[in-house]
N, C-alpha and C positions, 0 to 999 in steps of 0.2 A: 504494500500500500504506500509506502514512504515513496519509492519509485516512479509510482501512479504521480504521486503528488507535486514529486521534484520534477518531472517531465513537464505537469500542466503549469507547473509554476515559469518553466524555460520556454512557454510556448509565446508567448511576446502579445498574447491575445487572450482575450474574455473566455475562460474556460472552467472547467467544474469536475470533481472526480465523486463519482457514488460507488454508492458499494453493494451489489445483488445478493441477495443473502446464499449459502449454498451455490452459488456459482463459480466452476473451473474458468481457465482461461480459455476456453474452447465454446462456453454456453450451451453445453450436450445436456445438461438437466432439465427435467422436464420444467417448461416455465422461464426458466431461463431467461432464453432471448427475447421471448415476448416481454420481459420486463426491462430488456435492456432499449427497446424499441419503445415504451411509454417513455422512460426517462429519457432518451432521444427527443421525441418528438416535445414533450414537454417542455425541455431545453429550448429547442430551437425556433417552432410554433412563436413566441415570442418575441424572437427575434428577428425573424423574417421581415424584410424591407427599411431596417433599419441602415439609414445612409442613402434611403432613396426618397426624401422628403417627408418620410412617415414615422410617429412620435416611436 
């Protein structure tokens, strides 16, 4: 996790590390990915069009 952290910290942009509960690095658990795709979309949803005139 520290890794996760120090990466998103070096990413020079607005970024965020969660943590799936029961999740390998591969997302083969059932459920998984599907949660890795809400907190995706959640993420980003939000931030779409931002820098294109819109708040």
């Amino acid at each position: 996790m520290a890794l996760n952290r120090e990466a998103a910290a070096q990413l020079g942009a607005e970024a965020e590390v969660r943590v799936v509960q029961g999740a390998s690095h591969l997302f083969e658990e059932a459920g998984t990915l599907e949660a890795v795709v809400v907190h995706a979309r959640d993420w980003f949803v939000p931030r779409i069009g931002r820098g294109r005139g819109q708040p």
